[in-house]
N, C-alpha and C positions, 0 to 999 in steps of 0.2 A: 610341298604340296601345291606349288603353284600352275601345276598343268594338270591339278584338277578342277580348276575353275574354267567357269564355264565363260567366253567371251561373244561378243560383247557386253561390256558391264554397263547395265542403264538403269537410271533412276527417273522413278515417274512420282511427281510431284502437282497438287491439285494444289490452286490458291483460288478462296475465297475472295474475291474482287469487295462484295458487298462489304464484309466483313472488314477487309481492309481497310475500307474506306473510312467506315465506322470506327475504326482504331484510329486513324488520323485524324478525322475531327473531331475526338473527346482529346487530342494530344495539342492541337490548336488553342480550345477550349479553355483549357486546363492551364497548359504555360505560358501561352501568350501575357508578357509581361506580370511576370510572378516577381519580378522584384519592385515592384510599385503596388503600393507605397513606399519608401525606402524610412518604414515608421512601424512601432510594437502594433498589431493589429488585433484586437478581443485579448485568447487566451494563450498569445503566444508571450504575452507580460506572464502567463503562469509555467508553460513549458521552459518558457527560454532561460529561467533561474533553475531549472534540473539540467539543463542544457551547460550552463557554464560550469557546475556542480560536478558534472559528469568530465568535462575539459582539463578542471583542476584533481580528479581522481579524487576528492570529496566527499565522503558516503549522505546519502540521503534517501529519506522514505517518504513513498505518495502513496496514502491512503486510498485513495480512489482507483489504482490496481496496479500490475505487475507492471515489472521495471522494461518489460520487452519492446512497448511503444516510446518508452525513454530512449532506451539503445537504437533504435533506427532512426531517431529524429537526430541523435549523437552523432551517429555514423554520414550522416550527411555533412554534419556540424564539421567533422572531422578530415571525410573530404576535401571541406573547403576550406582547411587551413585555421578554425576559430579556435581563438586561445583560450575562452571565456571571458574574458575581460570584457564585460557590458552590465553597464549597474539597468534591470529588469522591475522599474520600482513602480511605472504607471506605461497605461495604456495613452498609446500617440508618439510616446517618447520616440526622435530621433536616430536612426541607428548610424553608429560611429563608423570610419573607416573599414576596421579592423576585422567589421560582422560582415562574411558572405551572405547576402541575405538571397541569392538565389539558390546556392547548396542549401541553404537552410529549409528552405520552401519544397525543394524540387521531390525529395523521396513522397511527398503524399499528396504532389501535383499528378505523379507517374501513377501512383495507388489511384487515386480518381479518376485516372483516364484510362487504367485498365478495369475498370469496372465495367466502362460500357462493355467491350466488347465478351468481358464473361457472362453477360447481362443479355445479349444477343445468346451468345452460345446456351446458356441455361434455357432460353424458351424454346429454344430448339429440340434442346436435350428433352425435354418435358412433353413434347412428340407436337409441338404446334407448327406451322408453316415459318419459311425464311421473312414474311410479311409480318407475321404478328410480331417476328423477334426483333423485326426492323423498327418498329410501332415504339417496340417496348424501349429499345435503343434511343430513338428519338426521342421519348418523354423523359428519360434518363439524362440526354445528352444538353437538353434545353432547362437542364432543371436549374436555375441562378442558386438556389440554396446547397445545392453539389456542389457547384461551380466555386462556389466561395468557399465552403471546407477545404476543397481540392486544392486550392491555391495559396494555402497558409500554410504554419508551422503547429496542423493541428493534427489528430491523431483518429480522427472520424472515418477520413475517407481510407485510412492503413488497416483500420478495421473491418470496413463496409468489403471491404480487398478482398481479407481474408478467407472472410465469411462466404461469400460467395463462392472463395476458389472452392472450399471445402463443400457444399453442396451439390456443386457440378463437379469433382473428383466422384462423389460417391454415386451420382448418379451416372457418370462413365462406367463405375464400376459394375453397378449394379444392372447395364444392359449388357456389358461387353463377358456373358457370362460363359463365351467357348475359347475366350484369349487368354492366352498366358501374360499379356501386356497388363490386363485387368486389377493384376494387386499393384502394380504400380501404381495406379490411381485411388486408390486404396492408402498406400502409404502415405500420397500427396493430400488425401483428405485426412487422417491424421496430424500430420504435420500442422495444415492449414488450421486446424482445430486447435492446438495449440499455441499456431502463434495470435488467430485470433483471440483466445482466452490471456495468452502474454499481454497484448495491447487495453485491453480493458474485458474487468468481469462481466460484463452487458453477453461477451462472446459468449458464455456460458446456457445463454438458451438456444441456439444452432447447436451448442455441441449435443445438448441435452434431446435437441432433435432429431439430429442424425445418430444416437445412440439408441435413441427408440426405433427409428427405423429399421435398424442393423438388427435390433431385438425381434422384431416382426420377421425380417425374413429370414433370421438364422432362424427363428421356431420353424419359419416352413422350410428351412433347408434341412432343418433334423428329419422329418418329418416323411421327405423323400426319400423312398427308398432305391431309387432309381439309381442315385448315387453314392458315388464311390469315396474311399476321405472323408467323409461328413466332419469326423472331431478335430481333424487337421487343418479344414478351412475354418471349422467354428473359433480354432487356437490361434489361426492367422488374424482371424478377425479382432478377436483380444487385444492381442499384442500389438498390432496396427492403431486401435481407436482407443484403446485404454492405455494401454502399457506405455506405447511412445509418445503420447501427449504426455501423461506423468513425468518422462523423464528429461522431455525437453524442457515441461515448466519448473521442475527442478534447474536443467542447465542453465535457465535464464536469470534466476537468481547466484547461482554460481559465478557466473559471468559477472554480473552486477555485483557482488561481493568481492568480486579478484581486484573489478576494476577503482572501485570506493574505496581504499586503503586506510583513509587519510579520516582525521574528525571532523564534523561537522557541525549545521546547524542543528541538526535532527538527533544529537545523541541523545538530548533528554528524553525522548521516546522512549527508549531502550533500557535495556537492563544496564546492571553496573558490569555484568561478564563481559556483555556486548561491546561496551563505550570502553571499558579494558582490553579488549582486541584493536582496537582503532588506532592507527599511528596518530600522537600528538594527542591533546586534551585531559581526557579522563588517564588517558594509558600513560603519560610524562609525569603522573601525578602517584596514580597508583603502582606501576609495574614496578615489580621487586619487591612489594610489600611482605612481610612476615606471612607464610599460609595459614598457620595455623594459629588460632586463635585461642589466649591464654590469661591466666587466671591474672589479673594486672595489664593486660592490654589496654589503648584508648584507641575507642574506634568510631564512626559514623554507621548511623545507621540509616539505610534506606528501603522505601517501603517498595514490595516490588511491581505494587499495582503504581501503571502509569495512569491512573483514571482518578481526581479531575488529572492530575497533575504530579510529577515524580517529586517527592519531597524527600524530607531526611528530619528523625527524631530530633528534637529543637525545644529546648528551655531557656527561660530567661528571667531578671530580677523582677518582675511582674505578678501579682499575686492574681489571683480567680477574684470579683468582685464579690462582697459579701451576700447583697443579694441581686440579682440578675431582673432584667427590664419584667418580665413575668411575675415577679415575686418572690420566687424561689430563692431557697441558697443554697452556699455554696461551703468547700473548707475552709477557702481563702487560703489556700496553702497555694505555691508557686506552679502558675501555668505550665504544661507541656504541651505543645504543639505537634504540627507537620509544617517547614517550611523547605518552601520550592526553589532555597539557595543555597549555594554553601554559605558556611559561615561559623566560626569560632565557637558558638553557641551550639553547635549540632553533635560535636566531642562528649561521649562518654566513657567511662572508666567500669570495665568487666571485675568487680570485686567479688573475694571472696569470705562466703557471711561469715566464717568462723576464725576472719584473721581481719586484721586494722591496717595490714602493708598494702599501698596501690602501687606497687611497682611488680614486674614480674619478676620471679624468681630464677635462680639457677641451678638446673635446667628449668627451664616452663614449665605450668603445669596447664598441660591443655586443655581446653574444657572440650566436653563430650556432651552428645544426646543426653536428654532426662538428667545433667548436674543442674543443681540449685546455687542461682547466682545472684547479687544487687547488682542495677545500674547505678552507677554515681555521675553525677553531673558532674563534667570537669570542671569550668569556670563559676559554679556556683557550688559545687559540694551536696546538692540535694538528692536524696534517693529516690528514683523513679519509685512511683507510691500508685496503687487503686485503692478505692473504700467502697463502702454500702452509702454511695451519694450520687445522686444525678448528675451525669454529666450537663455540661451549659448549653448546648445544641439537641442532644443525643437523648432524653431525659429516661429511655427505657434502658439507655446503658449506665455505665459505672462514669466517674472522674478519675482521672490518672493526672497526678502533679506531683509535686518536687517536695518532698515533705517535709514540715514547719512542724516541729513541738510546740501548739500553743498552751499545753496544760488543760486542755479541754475535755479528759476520756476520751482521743482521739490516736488510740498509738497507730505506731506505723507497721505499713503490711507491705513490705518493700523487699519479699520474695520473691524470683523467679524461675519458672521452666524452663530449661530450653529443650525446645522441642525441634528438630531438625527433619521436615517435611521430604527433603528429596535425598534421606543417607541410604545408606545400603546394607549396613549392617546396625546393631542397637546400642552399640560404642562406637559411636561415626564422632568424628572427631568436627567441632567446628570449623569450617572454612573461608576465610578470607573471596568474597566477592562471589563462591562458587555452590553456601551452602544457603537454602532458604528454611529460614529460620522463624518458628511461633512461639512466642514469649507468653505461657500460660501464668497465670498469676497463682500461686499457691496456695491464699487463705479463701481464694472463692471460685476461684478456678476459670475466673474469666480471659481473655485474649488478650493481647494491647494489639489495638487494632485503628486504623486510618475511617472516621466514619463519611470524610469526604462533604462534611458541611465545615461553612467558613467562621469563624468566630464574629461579634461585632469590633468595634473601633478601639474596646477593652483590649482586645486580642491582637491587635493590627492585623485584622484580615487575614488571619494565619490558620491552615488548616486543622478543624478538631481529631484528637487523637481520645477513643473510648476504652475502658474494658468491657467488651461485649462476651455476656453470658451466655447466652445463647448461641454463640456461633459450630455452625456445624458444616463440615466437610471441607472442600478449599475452594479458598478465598483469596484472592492475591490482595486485599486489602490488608488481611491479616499477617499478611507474609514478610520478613524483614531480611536481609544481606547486607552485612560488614561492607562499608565501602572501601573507607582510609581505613589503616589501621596501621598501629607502629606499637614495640614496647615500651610503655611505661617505665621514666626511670626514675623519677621525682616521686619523694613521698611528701614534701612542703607545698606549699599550696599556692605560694609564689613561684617557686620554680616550674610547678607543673603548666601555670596561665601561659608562661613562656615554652616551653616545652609544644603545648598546643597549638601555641600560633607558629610555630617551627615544620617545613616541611617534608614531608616522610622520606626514607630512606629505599635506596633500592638494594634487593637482595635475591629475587626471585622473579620469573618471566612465567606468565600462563598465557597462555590462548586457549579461545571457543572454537568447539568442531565448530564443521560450514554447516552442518545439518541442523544443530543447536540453535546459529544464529537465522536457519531458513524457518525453520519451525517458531523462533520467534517474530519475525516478520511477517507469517500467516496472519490473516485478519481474526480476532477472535469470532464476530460476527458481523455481516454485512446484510444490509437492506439495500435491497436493489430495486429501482421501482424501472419498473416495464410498462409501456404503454403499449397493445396492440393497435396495429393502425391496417386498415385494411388498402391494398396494393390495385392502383386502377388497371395496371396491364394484365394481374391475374382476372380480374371483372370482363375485361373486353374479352381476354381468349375464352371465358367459361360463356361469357354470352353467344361470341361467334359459333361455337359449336353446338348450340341451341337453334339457328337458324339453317333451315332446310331448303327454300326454295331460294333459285338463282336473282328472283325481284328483291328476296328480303336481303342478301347477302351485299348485292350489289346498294342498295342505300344502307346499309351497316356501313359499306366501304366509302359512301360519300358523308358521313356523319364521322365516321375515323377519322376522313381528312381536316373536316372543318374546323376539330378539336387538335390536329397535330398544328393546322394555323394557329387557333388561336393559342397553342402554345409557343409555337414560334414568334408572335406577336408579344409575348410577356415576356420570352428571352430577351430581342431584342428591343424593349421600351426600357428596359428594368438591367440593360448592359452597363449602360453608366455606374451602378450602383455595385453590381457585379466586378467590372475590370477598374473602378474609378478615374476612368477615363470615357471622354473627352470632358472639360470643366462644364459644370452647368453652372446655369444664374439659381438666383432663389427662385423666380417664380417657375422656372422649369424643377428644378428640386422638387415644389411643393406641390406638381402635377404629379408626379412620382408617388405621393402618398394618397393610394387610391382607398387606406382604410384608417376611419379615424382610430384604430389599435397602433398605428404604425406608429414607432419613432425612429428619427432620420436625425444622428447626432451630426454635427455642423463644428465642424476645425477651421474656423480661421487661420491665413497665414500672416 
């Protein structure tokens, strides 16, 4: 079909001069010696340890949000060759050989200096003059507090990036309403929305903004009957601003997940499933362990709320004090705790109440939802015990300890539930690290539960563990899962101490979906504090279109200038501090601090 084209073939192509220019000097700006210091600078001592985390394939989690600003800061890391090997322990530290410390820098040098020129394009797009955008550019371009996010291994200006693409995509979209080009800007704002929301949750009020807007004019696109397709564009619009941000912030922890294999610093965070999918640690320890969980097992148990702190049921030859700094008493029967270690003392034994054997039988007999069972302490032989006694901390809950016949009228109530929170049928069988488990107590019906206060110096600071009456609905305090677990083969009391401190066996491999472990890596809840701050470039354009006559407009334009001086005057006086170059003395430093708020930390060489 080539002699139905029509010749000659020409392409006409318009470039913004202004625009261009503006892009060069935020890229001046911006790189101009981005590897000086050749030293950890703020919060690049906090990126740069997810940074090497990420190099060694590592797994690790930052509370403070998605793993997507991690990955870009990576991918530069990667670029330029870094192995991870950089100990990240304080701010100033020396960077070694081995650290690119300009690929390091460069990805959200590039993000900062394309901000100006979105930054231009936005006031345009918003129907203002090529002047005001220039205006806007310029106070943008001279801002030193830009200029130094831009130029680190920080993740601000990768945001401020985003954010921005995603409001000028939608406001492309939302004028260019005769183009078929138009969802493409559409998708882009999308995207943009998610990856801004990947880099930190702050994104999350842009998205929330541009979703109300899309709300506003889909009602008046319903609305028009002029047009054609109405549910097809309202379907497009979905799937574009909902649907595919969901699945990319999905993809970004998939990523992060494929790419983390390995254990880390951060498994204590995590559940026991979790840290048993991780190559090395928890998983060299546990995989292959027996699944199912039987009348004669010895097992750990761990509580599955990680709040203070992930512990694991823990007794020891230590009694409750008779009576407590308040007064009160107690049974003085044998402490049980929550302790935030492993350790030899955290071993119990699944007996069963109507046989004396702790070993399991052959075939197993394996325990199920709703069977009535004793904990036995291994190394001490005490049966996990509640009564009608104030706990030591806790004083509206019960005491749970290791029970002593002192001949007191004190028998022991050393029944238990098990109650299996996440089964699926009503003989769901116990399972090794996968079932969460509430140990209802039988004679009063209380929980054994994590009450998250510390014991005193009696206790060695060891977490209080209650039977709570009261407790109702789920509670991940309440919650317990089999960590270790091996069959019991010793019924002497010597052999078994040996036995415990003996390594578990491997016999079976499980892994966690990725959805399971995404869903746990969700924030339960987040406070995000928002400051609004109100934008001087949007003030000048709402002003300037306030002014009518050619006198008022013209000193509008000489009062712009005086202010774009004296901003270019603050760029350049406050450059030093900015590029940390050229050396100053102290008394030129101490010119610098024009507010006594300021501090101006000082590195001697």
């Amino acid at each position: 079909l080539w002699f139905c084209v029509k010749l000659p073939i020409s392409v006409r192509v318009e470039i913004n001069l202004l625009l261009l220019a503006v892009t060069g000097l935020a890229l001046v700006t911006r790189l101009y010696g981005i590897h000086f210091p050749r030293a950890v600078v703020f919060d690049e001592v906090y990126y740069g340890q997810f940074l090497s985390l990420y190099m060694k394939q590592v797994f690790f989690i930052d509370e403070s949000g998605p793993p997507f600003g991690h990955m870009v800061l990576a991918l530069g890391a990667y670029l330029g060759g870094f192995d991870g090997n950089f100990v990240w322990n304080r701010i100033g530290a020396e960077y070694t050989s081995n650290v690119p410390v300009w690929s390091l820098r460069v990805i959200p040098a590039l993000a900062g200096s394309f901000c100006i020129p979105l930054a231009y394009l936005l006031v345009v797009e918003l129907g203002y003059s090529h002047f005001s955008a220039l205006g806007a550019c310029m106070l943008l371009l001279m801002e030193n507090s830009l200029i130094v996010q831009s130029r680190f291994m920080l993740l601000e200006s990768v945001l401020i990036f985003f954010l921005l693409l995603a409001v000028l995509s939608y406001l492309h979209f939302h004028k260019a309403r005769n183009s078929s080009f138009r969802w493409f800007w559409l998708m882009i704002c999308g995207v943009s929305c998610a990856c801004g929301i990947g880099v930190k949750y702050m994104g999350m009020f842009t998205y929330f903004l541009l979703l109300g807007l899309t709300a506003v004019h889909t009602w008046q696109l319903i609305g028009d009957r002029t047009l054609s397709y109405v549910m097809v564009q309202v379907l497009v619009r979905f799937l574009a601003l909902v649907v595919l941000p969901v699945i990319m912030y999905i993809g970004f922890f998939y990523v992060h997940l494929t790419l983390l294999y390995r254990s880390g610093p951060h498994d204590q965070m995590m559940s026991s499933a979790f840290q048993a999918s991780l190559e090395g640690g928890l998983a060299r320890i546990t995989q292959g362990q027996p699944l199912d969980v039987a009348l004669g097992s010895q097992v750990t148990l761990r509580t599955v709320s990680s709040k203070p702190v992930p512990c694991w049921l823990h007794s020891h030859k230590v009694n409750y004090p008779i009576r407590y700094e308040n007064g009160r008493g107690s049974s003085h029967q044998q402490q049980v705790t929550c302790y935030p270690f492993k350790d030899v003392n955290n071993w119990w034994i699944i007996k069963d109440p109507g046989r004396h054997t702790l070993v399991v039988s052959s075939p197993p007999r394996p325990v199920r939802h709703g069977d009535i069972i004793q904990l036995l302490h291994g190394m001490t032989s005490r049966y996990l015990n509640t009564h009608d006694v104030a706990a030591p901390m806790s004083p509206h809950s019960q005491e749970v300890s290791g029970y002593i016949d002192f001949n007191v009228s004190m028998p022991a109530q050393n029944l238990w539930r098990v109650d299996i929170v996440n089964r699926e049928s009503d003989r769901e069988i116990w399972k090794t690290i996968l079932s969460e488990v509430r140990l209802v107590h039988v004679n009063t019906s209380a929980v054994l539960k994590l009450s998250g206060a510390s014991l005193p110096e009696w206790g060695f600071k060891q977490l209080e563990v209650v039977g709570d009456k009261i407790y109702k609905g789920y509670q991940q305090s309440g919650m317990w899962n089999v960590e270790e677990h091996r069959y019991g083969r010793s019924q002497e009391q010597k052999e078994r101490e040996l036995e415990l401190k003996s390594p578990t066996h491997s016999d079976i491999k499980r892994n966690l979906t990725f959805m399971a472990k995404f869903l746990e890596l969700q924030p339960c809840e987040k406070q995000v504090l928002f400051t609004c701050k109100s934008s001087l470039c949007a003030h000048i354009c709402m002003l300037f279109s306030f002014l009518r006559s050619p006198a008022q407009r013209k000193a509008f334009g000489v009062v712009i200038l005086a202010v774009l001086c004296s901003v270019y005057v603050s760029y350049h006086n406050l450059s030093p501090l900015t590029y940390g170059q050229p050396a100053l003395s102290s008394d030129e430093l101490a010119a610098l601090r024009w507010r006594e708020s300021w501090d101006i930390l000082l590195r001697k060489r």
